[in-house]
N, C-alpha and C positions, 0 to 999 in steps of 0.2 A: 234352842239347843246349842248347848257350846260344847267342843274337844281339841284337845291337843296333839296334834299331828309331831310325832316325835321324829328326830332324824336318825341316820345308821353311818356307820361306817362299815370299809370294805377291809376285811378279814383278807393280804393276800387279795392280787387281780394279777391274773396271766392272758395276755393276747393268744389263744391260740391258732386263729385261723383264719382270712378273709375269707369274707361273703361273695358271693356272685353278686348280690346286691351291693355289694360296695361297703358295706358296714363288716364289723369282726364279733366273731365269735369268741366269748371270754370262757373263766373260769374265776370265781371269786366266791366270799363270804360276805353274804350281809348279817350285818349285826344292830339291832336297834339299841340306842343310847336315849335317853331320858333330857335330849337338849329338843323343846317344843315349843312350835308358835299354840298359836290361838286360833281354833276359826268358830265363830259364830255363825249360826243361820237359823233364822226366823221367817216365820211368814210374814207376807204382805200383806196389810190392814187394807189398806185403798183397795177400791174395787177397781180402776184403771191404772193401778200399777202396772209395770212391765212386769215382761215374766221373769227378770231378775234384776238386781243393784248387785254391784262388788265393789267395796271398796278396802285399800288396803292401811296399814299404820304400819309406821317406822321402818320402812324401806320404800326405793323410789322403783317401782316396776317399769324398766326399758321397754315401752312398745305399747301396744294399748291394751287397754285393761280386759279385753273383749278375745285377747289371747292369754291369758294368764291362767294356768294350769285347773285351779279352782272354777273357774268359766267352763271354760274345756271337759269337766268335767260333768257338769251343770247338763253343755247340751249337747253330750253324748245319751243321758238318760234319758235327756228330752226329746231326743230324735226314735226314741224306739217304745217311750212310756208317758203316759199323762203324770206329768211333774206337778207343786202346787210352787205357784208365786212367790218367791223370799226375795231377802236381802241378806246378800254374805258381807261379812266382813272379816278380814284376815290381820291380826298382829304376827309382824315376821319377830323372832326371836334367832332363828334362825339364818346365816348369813348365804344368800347367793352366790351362785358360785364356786361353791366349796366343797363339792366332791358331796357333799352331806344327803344328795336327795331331800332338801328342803322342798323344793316345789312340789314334788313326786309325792313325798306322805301329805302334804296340803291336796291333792288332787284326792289320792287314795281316800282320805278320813272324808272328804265332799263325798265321795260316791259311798260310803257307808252312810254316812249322815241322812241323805237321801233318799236312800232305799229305806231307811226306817221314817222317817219323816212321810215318804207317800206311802209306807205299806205293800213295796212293791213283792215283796219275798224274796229277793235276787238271791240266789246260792254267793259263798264266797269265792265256787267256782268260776260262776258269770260274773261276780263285780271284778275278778283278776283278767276277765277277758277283756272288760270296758275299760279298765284300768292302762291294760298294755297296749291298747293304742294310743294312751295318749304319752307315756314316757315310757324307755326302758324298762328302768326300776321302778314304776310306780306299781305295779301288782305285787310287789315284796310287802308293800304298807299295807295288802288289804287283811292278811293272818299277822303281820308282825310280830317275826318269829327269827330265830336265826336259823339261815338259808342258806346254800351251797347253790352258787346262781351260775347255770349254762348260757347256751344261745348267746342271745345279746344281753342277758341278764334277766332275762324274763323267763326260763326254765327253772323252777325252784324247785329243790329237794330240801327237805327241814334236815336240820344239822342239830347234833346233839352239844356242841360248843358254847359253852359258859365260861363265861369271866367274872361274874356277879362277887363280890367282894374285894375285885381289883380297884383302885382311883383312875377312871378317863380323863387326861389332861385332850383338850384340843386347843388349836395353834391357828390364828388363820392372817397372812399378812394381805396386804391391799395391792394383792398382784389377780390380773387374770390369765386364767390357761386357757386358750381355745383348743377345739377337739381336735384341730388341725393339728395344733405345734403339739399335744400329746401323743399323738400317733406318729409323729416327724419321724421319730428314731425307733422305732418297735417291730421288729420282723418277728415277725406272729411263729410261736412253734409250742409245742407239746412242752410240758413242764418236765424234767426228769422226775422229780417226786409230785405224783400228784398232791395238791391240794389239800385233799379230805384227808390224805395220810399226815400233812404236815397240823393241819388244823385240830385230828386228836393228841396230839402232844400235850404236853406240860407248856403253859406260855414261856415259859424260861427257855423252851427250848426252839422256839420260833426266828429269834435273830439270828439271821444269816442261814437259815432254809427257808425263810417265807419270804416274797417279797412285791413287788408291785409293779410291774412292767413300765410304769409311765414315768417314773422315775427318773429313769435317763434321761430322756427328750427333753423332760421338763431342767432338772437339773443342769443341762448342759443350757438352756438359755437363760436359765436364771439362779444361777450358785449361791445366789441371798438364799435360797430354798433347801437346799443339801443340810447348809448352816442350821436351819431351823431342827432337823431331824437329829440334826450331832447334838445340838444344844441337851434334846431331851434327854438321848443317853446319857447326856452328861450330868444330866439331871438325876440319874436315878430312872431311867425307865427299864421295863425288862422287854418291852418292844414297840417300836417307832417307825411309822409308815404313814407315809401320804395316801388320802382318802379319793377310793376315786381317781379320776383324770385332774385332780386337784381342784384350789389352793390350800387347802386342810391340811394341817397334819395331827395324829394324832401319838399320844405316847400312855400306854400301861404302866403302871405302876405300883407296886407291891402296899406303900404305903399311902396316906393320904394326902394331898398335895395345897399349900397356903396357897391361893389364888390369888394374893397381893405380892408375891416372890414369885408368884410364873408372870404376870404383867409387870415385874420390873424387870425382868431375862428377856421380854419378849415385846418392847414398848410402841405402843403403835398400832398394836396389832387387837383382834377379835382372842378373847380368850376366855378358857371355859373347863370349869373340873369339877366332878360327881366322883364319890362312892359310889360304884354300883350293886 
């Protein structure tokens, strides 16, 4: 069984509030975009196979393989369901790191895979509860849908929000954010215009009422970044925000975009552009 775990961007993210648990409560949109790895899984032929193989292509997974989101996934159903023996294998297409919930739709699309593969029946209820403990965002990937995402990101309310006929440019240079230095500068507060107010607009009308709280913090440590968001404008976008707690960014665009003229603006870097 093969599928492609697609990634999203964040439509708009507002801190609005810490947690007594120490983490913060957001306000954002997810939006799934059509940039997707690969994940394979098959059963295991050997009768003394383990009860799983992972292995991954074209990205180097920091840590061991036995924590990698796909895994995590695995034996979570395993812990509560008679699972049958595979071997995953994951092609990243998708870049690390980048705000994009790569790992997160690679988990999500495991626990669908799964539930059909043993015939467990799971509601898409119960796969978003399995789902959210293993990431934030990974229960957004189990309906993948655009979402209006509370909590920690894991309240979803489906959003009527389309851009379908816009060109998605993404941007990603070979810088890391940690979650630390994005929250460095963000004193969490209620947005004067909600959100969902700004998010049914016309996109035209999104720059400079929407925006992305991480921005600062990051931008103040790393001004290579700021750069990247003008660039787009200046490109022709009609709206440009970093994804996430970053490195991403992403830029809308009315028209369709040469993706041999966005990797000579932007050299060096992960780049990436769909009609959608």
């Amino acid at each position: 069984m093969v599928t492609f775990p697609n990634a999203k961007i964040n439509l708009g993210l507002d801190v609005v509030a810490r947690r007594p648990d120490g983490y913060h409560n957001l306000e954002t949109v997810f939006y799934p975009i059509p940039l997707c790895d690969i994940l394979e899984i098959t059963p295991a032929e050997e009768p003394d196979a383990p009860d799983y193989t992972f292995t991954m292509y074209n990205a180097v997974f920091d840590g061991d393989d036995n924590d990698n989101l796909v895994v995590r996934a695995y034996k979570s159903l395993a812990a509560d369901h008679k699972l049958p023996k595979v071997n995953m294998s994951l092609y990243k297409n998708t870049p690390t790191g980048a705000g994009l919930g790569g790992g997160s739709a690679d988990a999500a699309f495991a626990l669908k895979m799964l539930n059909s593969m043993a015939g467990l029946g799971l509601s898409d209820e119960k796969l978003e509860e399995y789902a959210a403990t293993i990431g934030a965002d990974c229960a957004f990937f189990i309906k993948n849908q655009p979402a209006y995402a509370t909590g920690i990101g894991n309240i979803l309310t489906p959003t009527a929000c389309d851009i379908t006929g816009y060109t998605l440019v993404l941007v990603k240079p070979d810088i890391h954010i940690s979650t630390k230095d994005a929250y460095a500068l963000v004193t969490p507060a209620v947005a004067e215009t909600p959100l969902t107010e700004i998010i049914s607009r016309p996109v035209d009308e999104w720059k400079g009422a929407m925006k992305n709280d991480f921005e600062k913090s990051v931008f103040a440590k790393h001004p290579s970044m700021e750069r990247i968001k003008e660039k787009l404008y200046a490109m022709g976008a009609v709206y440009a925000s970093m994804s996430g707690s970053g490195s991403s960014f992403f830029g809308i665009f009315k028209e369709e975009q040469d993706i041999e003229r966005i990797k000579s603006e932007f050299p060096g870097m992960f780049c990436w552009s769909k009609v959608l």
